[in-house]
LOVO-641876 format. One record per atom (N, C-alpha, C): x, y, z. Coordinates in steps of 0.001 Angstrom, whole numbers, padded with zeros to 6 digits, always signed. Example, Ala and Ser with C-alpha at 12.3 -4.5 7.8 and 13.67 -1.06 7.14 Angstrom:
// LOVO-641876
+013190-005690+007800/+012300-004500+007800/+013200-003300+007800/+012850-002250+007080/+013670-001060+007140/+012900+000030+007870/
END
This chain:
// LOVO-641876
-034506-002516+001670/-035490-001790+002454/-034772-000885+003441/-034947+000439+003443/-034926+001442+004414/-035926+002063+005394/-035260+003081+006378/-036186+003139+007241/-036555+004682+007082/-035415+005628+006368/-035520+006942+006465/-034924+007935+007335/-034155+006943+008019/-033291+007837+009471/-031605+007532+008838/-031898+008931+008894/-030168+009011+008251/-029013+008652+008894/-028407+007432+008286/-027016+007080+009426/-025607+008563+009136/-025934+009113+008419/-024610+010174+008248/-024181+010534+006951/-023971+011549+006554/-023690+012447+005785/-022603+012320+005247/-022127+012084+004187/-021068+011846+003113/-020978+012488+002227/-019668+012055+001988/-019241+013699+000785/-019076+013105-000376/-019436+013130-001781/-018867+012428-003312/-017528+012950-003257/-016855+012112-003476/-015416+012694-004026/-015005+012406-005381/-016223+011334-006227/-015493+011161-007830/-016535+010628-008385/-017219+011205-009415/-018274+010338-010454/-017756+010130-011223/-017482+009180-012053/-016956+008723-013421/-017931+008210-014198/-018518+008270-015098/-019619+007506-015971/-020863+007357-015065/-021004+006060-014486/-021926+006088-013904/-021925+005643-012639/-020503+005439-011942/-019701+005015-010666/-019799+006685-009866/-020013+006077-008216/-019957+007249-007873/-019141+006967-006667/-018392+007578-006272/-016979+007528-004986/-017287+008041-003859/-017972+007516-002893/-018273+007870-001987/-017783+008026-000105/-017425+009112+000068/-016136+009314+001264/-017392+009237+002829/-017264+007941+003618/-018006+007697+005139/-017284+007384+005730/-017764+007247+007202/-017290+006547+008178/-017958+005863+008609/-019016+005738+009274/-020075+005135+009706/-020721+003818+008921/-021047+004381+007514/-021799+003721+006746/-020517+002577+005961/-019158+003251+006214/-018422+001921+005279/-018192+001215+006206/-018241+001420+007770/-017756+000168+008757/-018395-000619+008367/-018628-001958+007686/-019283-003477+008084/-019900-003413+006566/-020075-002621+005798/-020298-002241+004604/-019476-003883+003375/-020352-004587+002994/-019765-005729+001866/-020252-005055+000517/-019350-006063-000384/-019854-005564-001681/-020951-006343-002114/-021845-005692-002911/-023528-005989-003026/-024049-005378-002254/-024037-004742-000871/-024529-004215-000251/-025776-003141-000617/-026359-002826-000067/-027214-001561-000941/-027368-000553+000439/-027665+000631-000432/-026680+002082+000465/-027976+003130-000221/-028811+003326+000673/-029674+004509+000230/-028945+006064+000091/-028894+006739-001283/-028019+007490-001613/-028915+008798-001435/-028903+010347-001056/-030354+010753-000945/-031708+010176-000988/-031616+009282-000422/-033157+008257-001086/-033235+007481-001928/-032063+007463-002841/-031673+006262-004066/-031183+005086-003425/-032010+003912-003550/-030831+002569-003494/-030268+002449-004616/-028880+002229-004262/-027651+001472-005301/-026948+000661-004474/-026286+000053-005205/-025214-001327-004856/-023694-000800-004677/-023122-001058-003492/-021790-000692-002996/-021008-002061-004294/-020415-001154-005282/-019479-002294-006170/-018225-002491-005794/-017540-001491-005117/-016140-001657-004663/-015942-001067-003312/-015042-001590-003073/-014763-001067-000926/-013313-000475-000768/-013450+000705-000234/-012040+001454-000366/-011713+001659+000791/-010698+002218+001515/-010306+002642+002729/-010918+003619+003796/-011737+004710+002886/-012749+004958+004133/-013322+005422+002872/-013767+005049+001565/-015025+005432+000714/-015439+004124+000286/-016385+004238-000207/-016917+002878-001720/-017441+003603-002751/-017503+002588-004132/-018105+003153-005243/-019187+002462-005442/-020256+003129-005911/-021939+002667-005946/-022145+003146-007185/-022688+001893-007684/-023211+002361-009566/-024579+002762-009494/-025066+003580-010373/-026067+003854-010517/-026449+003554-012204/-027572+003001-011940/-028052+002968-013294/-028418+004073-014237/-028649+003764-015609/-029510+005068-016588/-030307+005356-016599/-030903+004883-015438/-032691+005313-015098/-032525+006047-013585/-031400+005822-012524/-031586+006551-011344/-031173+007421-012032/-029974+007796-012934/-028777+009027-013224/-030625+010186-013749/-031492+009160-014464/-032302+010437-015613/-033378+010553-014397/-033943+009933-013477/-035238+009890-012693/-035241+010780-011284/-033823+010804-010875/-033690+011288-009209/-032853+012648-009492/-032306+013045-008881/-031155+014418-008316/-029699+014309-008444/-029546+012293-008622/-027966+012218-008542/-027114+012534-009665/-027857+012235-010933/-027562+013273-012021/-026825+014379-011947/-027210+015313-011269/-026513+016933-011339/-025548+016605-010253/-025666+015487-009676/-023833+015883-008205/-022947+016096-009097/-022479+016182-008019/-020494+016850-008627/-019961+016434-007585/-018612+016753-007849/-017248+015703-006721/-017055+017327-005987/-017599+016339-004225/-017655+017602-003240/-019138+017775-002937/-020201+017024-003088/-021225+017417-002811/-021577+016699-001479/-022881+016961-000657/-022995+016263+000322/-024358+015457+000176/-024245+014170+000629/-025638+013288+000978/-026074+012497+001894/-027248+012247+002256/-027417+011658+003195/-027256+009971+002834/-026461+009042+003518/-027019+007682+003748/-027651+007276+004268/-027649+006077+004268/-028800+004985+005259/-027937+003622+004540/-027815+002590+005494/-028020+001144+005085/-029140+001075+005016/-029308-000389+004091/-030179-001213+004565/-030752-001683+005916/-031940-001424+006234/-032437-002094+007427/-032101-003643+007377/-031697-004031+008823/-032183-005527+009066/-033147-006070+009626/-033328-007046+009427/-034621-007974+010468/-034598-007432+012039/-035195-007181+012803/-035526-006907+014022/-034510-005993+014738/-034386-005104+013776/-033721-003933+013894/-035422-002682+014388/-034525-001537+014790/-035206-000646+015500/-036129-000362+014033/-037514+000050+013621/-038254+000978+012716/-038357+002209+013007/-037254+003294+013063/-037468+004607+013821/-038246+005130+012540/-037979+004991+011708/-038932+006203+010216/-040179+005709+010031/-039916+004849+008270/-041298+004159+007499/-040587+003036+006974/-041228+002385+006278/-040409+001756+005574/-040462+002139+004278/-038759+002540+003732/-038879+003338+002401/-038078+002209+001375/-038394+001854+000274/-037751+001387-000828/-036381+001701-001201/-036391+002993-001304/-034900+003620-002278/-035669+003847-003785/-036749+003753-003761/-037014+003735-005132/-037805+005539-005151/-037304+006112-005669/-037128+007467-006069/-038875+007810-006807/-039829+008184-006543/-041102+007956-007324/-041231+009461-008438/-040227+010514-007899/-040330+011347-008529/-039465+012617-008005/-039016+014229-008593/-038195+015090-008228/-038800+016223-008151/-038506+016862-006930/-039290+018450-006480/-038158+019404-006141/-038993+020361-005763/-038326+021376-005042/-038947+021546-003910/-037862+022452-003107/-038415+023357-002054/-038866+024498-002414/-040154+024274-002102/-041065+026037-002233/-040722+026690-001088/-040782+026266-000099/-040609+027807+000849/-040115+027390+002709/-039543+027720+003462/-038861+027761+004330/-039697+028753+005759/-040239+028392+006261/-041432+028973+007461/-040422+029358+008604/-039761+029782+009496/-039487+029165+010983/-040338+029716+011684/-041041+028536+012688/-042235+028434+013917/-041815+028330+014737/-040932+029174+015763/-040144+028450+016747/-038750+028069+017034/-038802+026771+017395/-037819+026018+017033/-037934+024896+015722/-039232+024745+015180/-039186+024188+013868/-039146+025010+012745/-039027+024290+011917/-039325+025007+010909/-040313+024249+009672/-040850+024871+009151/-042287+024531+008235/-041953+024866+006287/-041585+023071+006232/-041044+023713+004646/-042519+022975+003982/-042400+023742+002607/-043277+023038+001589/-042651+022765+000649/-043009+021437+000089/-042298+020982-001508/-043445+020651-002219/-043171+021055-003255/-043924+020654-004345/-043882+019107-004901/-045100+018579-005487/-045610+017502-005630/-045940+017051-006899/-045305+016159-007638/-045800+015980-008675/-046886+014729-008636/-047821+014633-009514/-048486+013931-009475/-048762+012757-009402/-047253+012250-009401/-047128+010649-009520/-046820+010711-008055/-046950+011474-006832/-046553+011130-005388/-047649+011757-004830/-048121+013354-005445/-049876+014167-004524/-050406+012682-004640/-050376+011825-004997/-052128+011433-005155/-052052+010135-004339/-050532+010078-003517/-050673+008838-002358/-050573+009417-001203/-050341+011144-000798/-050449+011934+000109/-051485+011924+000770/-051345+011647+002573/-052672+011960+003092/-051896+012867+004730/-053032+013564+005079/-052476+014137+006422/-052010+012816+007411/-050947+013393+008253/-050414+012588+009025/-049486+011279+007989/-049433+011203+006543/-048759+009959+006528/-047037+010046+006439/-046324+009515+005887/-045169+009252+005241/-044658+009506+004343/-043345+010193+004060/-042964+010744+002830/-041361+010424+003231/-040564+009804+001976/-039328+009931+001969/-038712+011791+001520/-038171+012138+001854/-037738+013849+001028/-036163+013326+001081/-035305+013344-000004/-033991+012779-000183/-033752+011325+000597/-034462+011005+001066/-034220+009561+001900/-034840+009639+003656/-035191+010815+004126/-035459+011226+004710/-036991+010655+005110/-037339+009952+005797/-038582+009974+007054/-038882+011393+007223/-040115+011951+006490/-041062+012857+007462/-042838+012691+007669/-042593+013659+008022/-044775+013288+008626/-045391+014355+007433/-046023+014022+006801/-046976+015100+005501/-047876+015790+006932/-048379+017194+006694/-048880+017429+007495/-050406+018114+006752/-049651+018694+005705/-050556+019879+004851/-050785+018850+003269/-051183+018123+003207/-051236+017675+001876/-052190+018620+000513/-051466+018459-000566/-052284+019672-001534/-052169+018955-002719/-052653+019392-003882/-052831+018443-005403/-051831+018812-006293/-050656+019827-005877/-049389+019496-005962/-048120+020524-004770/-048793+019885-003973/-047479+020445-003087/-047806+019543-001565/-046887+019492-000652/-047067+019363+000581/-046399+019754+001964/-046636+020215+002856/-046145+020422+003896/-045332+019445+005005/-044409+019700+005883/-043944+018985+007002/-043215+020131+007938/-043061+018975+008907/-042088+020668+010433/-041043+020022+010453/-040170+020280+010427/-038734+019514+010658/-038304+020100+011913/-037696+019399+012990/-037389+019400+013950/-035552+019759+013893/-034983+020595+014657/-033162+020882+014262/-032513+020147+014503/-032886+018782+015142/-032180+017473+014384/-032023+016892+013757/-033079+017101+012709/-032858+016842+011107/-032487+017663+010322/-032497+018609+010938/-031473+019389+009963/-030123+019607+010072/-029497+019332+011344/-028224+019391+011883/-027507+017997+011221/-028571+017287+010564/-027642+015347+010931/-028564+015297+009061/-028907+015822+008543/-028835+015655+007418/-028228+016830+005802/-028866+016557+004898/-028422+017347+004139/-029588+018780+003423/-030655+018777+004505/-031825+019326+004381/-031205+020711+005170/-030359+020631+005558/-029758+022101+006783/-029042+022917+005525/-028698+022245+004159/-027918+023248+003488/-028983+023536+002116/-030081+023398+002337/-030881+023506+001395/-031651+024274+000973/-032680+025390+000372/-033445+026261+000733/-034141+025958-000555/-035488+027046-000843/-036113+027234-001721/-035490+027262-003201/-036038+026623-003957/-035704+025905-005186/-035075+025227-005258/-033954+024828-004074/-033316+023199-004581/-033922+021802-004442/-033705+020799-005616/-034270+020066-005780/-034525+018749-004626/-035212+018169-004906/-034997+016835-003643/-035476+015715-004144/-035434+014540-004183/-035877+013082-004477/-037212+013024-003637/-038298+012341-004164/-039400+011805-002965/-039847+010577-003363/-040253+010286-002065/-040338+008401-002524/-041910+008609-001791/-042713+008405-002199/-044434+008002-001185/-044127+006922-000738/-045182+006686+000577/-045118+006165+001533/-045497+004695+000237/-044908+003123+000801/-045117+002397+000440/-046614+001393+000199/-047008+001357+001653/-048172+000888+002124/-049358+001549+001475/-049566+003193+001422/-050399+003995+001004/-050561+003597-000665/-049487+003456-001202/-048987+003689-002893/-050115+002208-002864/-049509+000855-002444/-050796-000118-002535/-051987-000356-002065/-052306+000465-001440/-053800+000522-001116/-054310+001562-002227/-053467+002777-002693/-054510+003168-003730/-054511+002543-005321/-053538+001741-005363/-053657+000708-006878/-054467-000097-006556/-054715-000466-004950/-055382-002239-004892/-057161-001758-005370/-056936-000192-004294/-058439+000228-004582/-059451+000985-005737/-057833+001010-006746/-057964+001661-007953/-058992+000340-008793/-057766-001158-008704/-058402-002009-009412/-059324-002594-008755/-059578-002781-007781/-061072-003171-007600/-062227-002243-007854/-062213-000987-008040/-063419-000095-008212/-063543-000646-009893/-062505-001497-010888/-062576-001164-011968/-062937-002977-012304/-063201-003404-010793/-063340-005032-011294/-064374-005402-010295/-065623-004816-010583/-066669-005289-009558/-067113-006517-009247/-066712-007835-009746/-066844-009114-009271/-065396-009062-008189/-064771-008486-007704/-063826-008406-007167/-064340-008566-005269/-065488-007649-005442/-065988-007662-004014/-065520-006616-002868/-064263-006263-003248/-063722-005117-002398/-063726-003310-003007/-064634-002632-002659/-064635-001519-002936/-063888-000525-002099/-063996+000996-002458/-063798+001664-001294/-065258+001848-000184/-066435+001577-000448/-067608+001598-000364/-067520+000559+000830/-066696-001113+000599/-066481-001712+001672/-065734-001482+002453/-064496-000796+002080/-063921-000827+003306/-064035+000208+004244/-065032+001217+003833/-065445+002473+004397/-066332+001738+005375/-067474+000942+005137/-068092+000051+005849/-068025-001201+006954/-066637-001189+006627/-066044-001904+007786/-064494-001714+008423/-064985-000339+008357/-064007+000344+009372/-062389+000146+009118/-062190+000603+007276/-061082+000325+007169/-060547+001520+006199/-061570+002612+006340/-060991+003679+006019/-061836+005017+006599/
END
């Protein structure tokens, strides 16, 4: 379990098959093997511990499902550990589990923010609501503009200074993970609309003040 607040930015220095060599500082201090290491938003397992990198396998389903596929040795990403127990919740709570791959449509600046949109595929629009949670590469943000395939957020220039979203622009790709909590409330409310001895509709919980 992650939170979405990036501990620091790391560079690949070697993919081999399906091992990937990863150069930190931050994230290898205290770092064991088994560990799990949100990779743009991918969890994988730290398999080996090196002097200031580790290698993290990825399976044949992150390599075909997420972005880590196309790295190359020299690229940059954001980490995260694992959260612990009664540790700070600065983000959401994000999985590592990758739900699907976008782009950046377009780059706004408002200010001092700036206003990107990514596109949405349908397996993530349809747990989107204003104000909720979205992983973007591993990344904690706030959906602001939700659409039936795209969505909005403001990024603030500390997330872009301390992640890997500052070297990014229109059409490059990104990992997104939907918010967790949201994703089961719309399966729970999927199957109860489809199991009416069930007792819980959206009809009830609209009725008692739970949506």
């Amino acid at each position: 379990m992650f939170t979405g607040i990036i501990e620091e930015i790391g560079t690949i220095t070697r993919i081999v098959g399906t091992d990937m060599t990863v150069r930190a500082a931050k994230v290898r201090d205290g770092l064991a093997v088994g560990d799990s290491v949100a990779v743009n938003g991918a969890c994988l397992t730290a398999a080996t511990l090196l002097d200031d990198a580790f290698v993290l396998q990825m399976s044949p389903e992150t390599v075909q499902r997420t972005t880590l596929g196309t790295l190359r040795s020299g690229a940059k990403v954001n980490l995260e550990r694992a959260m612990t127990l009664g540790g700070r919740l600065g983000g959401h709570l994000v999985l590592g589990h990758v739900d699907g791959v976008s782009r950046v449509l377009s780059v706004e600046k408002q200010g001092e923010f700036t206003r990107w949109r990514f596109g949405a595929p349908e397996e993530v629009s349809k747990y989107l609501v204003p104000k909720g949670s979205i992983a973007v590469d591993g990344i904690s943000l706030t959906v602001i503009e939700p659409g039936n395939d795209s969505f909005a957020v403001a990024i603030i220039p500390t997330t872009l200074a301390h992640t890997t979203l500052g070297t990014k622009g229109p059409g490059d790709s990104v990992n997104l993970e939907a918010d967790i909590i949201g994703r089961h409330v719309y399966h729970y409310l999927h199957q109860a609309a489809g199991n009416s001895s069930s007792g819980i509709t959206a009809e009830y919980l609209a009725e008692h003040g739970f949506l």
